[in-house]
C-alpha positions in Angstrom: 0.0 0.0 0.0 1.4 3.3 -0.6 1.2 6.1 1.9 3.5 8.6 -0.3 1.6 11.6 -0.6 2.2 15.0 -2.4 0.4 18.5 -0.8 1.9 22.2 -1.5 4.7 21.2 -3.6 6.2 18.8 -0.8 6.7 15.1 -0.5 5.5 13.2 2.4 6.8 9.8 3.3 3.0 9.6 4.6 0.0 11.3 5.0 0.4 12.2 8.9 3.0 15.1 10.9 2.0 16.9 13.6 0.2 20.1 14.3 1.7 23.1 15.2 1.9 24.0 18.8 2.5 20.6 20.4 6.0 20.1 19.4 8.6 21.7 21.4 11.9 23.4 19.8 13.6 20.3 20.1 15.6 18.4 17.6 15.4 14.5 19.1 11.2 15.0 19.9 11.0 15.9 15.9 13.4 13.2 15.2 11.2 10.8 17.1 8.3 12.2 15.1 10.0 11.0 11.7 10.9 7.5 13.2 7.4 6.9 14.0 6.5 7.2 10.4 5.1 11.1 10.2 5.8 12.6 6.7 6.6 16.1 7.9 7.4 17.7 11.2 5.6 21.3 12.1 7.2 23.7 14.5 5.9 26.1 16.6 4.6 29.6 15.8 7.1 32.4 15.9 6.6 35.7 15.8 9.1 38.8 15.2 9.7 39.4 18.9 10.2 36.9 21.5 7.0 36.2 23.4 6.6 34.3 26.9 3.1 33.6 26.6 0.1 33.6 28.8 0.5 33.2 32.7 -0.5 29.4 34.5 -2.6 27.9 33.7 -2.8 27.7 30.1 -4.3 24.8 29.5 -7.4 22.5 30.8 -9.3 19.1 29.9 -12.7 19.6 28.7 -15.3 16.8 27.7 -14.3 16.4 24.1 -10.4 17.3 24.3 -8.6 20.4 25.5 -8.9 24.5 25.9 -5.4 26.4 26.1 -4.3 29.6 25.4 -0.7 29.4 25.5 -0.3 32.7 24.2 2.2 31.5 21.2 5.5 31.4 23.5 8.3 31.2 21.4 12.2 32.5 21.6 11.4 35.3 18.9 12.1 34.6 14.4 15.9 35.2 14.6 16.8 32.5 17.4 13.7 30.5 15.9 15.2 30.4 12.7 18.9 28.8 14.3 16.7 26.3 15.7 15.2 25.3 12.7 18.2 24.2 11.1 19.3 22.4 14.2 16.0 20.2 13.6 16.1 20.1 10.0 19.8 18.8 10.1 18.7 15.9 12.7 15.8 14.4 10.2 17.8 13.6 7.1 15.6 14.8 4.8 11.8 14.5 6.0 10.0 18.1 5.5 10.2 20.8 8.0 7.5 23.3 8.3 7.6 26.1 9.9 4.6 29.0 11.4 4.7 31.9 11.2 1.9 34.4 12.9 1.9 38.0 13.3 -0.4 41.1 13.7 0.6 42.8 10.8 2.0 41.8 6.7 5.1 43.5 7.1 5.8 41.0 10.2 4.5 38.1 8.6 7.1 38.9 6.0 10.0 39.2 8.7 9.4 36.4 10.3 8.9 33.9 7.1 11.8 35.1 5.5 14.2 34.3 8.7 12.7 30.9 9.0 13.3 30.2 5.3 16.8 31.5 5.8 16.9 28.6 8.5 16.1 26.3 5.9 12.2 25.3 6.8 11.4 23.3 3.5 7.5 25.3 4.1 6.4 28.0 6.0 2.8 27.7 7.3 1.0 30.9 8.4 -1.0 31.5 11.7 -3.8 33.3 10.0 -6.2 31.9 12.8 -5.2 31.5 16.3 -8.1 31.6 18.6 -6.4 33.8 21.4 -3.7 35.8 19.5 -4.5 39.4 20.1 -3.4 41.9 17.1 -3.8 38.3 14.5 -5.3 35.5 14.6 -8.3 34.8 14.2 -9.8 38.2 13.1 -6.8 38.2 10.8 -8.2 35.0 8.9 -12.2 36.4 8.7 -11.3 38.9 6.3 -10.4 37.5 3.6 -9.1 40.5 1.7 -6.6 40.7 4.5 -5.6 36.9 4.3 -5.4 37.9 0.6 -3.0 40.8 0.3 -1.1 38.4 3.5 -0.1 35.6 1.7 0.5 37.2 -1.8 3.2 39.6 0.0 4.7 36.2 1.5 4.6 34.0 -0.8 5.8 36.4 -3.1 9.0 37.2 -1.2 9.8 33.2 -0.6 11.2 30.4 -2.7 9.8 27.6 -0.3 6.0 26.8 -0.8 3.5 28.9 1.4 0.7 27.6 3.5 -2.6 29.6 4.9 -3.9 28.1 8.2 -7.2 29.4 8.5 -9.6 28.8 11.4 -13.2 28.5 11.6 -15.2 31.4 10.6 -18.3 31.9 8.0 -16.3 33.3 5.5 -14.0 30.8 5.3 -14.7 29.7 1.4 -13.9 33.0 0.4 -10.9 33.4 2.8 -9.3 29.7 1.2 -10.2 31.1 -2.4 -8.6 34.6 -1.3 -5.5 32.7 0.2 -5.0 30.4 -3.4 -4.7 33.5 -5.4 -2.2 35.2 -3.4 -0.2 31.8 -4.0 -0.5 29.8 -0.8 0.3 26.1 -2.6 -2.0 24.4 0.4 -4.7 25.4 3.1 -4.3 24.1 6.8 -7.7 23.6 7.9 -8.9 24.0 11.1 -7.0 25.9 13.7 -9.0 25.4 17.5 -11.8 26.8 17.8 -12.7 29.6 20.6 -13.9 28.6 23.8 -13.9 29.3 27.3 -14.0 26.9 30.4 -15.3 28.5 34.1 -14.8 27.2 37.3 -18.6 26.9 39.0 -16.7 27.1 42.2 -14.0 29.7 41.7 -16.5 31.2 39.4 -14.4 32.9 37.0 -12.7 31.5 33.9 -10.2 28.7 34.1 -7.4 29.9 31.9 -5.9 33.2 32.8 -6.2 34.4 29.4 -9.9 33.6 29.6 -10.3 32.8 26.1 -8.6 29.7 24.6 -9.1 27.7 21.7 -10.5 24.1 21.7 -9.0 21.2 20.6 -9.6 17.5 20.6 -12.0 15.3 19.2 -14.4 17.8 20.1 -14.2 20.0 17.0 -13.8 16.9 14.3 -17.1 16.9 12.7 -16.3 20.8 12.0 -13.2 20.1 10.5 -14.4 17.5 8.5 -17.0 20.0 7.0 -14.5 22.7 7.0 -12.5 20.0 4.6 -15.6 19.3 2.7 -16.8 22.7 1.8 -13.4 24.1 1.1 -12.3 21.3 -1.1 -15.7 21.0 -3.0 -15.2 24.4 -4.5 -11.6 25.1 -4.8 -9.9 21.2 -5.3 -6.5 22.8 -3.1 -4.4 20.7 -1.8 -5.5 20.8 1.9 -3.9 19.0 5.1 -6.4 18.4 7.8 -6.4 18.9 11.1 -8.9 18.8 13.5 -9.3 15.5 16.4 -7.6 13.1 14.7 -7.7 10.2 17.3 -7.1 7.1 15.3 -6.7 6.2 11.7 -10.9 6.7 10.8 -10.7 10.1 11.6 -7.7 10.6 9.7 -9.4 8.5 6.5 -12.4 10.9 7.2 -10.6 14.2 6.6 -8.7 12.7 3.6 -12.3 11.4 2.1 -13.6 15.1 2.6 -10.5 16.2 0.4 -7.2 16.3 2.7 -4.1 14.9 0.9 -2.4 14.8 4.9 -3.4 15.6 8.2 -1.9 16.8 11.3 -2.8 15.5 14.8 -3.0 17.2 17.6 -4.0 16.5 21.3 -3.7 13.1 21.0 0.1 13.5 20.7 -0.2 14.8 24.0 -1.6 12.3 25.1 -0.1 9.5 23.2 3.1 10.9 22.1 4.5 9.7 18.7 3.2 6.7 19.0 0.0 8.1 18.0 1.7 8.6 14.8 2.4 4.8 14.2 -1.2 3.4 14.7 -3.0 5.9 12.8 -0.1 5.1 9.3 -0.9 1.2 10.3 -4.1 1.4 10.7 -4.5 3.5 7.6 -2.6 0.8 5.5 -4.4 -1.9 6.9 -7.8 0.4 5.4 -6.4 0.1 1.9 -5.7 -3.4 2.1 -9.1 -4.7 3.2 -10.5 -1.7 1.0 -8.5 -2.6 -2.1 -7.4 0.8 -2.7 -3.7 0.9 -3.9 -2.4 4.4 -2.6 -3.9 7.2 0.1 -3.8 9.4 -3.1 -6.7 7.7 -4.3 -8.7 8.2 -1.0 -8.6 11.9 -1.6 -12.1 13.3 -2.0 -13.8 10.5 -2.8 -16.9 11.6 -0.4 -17.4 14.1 -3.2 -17.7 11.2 -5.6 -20.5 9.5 -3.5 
């Protein structure tokens, strides 16, 4: 069975990496990653300046998966971008991508063009976190502004460009906006917004209030997400959005994703979450008869 997939202009060993946010800035947990079977690693969101993030706590377990706001912690482009090529050196040759996010074009454009310069092989941009303040998710609802976004990026870089956009009711025309500024893929979903209160404390768990929610939660919306988007614009697309196991991952790449990134289960499972879903998805095309995940792609369109 063949798991070799191709999505923005990059080859994938297989149809799974990781989403952004749960892998640390660390060379042996993306090497780990790549043993497992994952076709790409995805790093962390950086922005221009350094940024510690949100205060404790961050993070909480809901029914359904997680809310966090992290605040996108990171060590700021310039120091991210040495640290890309110390994790791109340790993976002989499997994809890096890297995020970038920012509040304005003229940062998004900083901050891509230092990770290039660190050798990411894609750079994937934050147009939709949930609790980014300045970007974000207001960013990605206007899709003139995701628009004029990626067409300044992706016309400054040689590496392929990605839009991430989140959940929003213009998010048709925000994909179609991103595609003809150039991005060579969509990343669709980011969390979606949510907040968690304490009925004792009374106030709001997370000291940012607002966080986004992830987990198997939000699946059924990326799966329509997928659906929709790919039903009028045919983009390559990578999924994400509670992948647990390999039949969510099948389900995103029926609705049209050629890959898909997981999540909260690789905090929970670590990378071993990687290696049942790419078994269990062969196993799939074996009792299915299908010959390749290629030919998975869409096919709930075909229905």
């Amino acid at each position: 069975m063949r798991l070799e997939v191709e999505v923005g202009g990059l080859r994938l060993k297989s149809p799974v990496m990781n989403a952004s946010g749960v892998l640390e800035w660390d060379p042996i947990q993306a090497r780990r990653l790549i043993d497992a079977g994952a076709g790409a690693v995805v790093l962390k969101s950086t922005t221009r300046e350094p940024r510690r993030g949100y205060d404790w706590p961050r993070m909480v377990r809901v029914f359904g998966g997680f809310v966090n706001a992290v605040g996108l912690a990171n060590p700021g482009a310039r120091e991210a971008s040495k640290l890309v090529r110390l994790i791109k050196d340790s993976l002989g040759g499997a994809p890096v991508i890297a995020s970038a996010a920012g509040s304005s074009v003229e940062e998004f454009l900083e901050v891509s063009a230092l990770l290039e310069d660190g050798g990411a092989d894609a750079v994937e941009l934050n147009l939709s976190c949930p609790h980014f303040r300045g970007g974000g998710i207001e960013l990605g609802q206007d899709p003139n502004l995701v628009g004029e976004t990626v067409k300044n990026v992706a016309g400054s870089l040689k590496v392929p460009v990605i839009a991430k956009l989140g959940l929003s009711d213009r998010l048709v025309d925000s994909a179609v906006k991103a595609l003809g500024g150039g991005a060579r893929a969509l990343t669709l979903i980011n969390s979606v917004k949510a907040i968690k209160i304490d009925v004792y404390t009374k106030k709001p768990v997370l000291s940012n209030k607002v966080g986004g929610l992830s987990g198997p939660a939000i699946h059924p919306i990326a799966v329509r997400a997928v659906y929709d988007v790919y039903r009028e614009t045919g983009a390559d697309i990578i999924g994400v959005g509670g992948v647990r196991d390999w039949e969510t991952a099948v389900e995103l790449i029926l609705a049209g994703a050629r890959a898909v990134q997981v999540g909260a289960m690789l905090l929970e499972k670590g990378e071993l979450i990687v290696a049942e879903i790419i078994r269990g998805i062969e196993k799939y095309l074996w009792v299915e008869g299908i010959q390749s995940v290629r030919d998975l792609v869409g096919l709930a369109h075909k229905a």
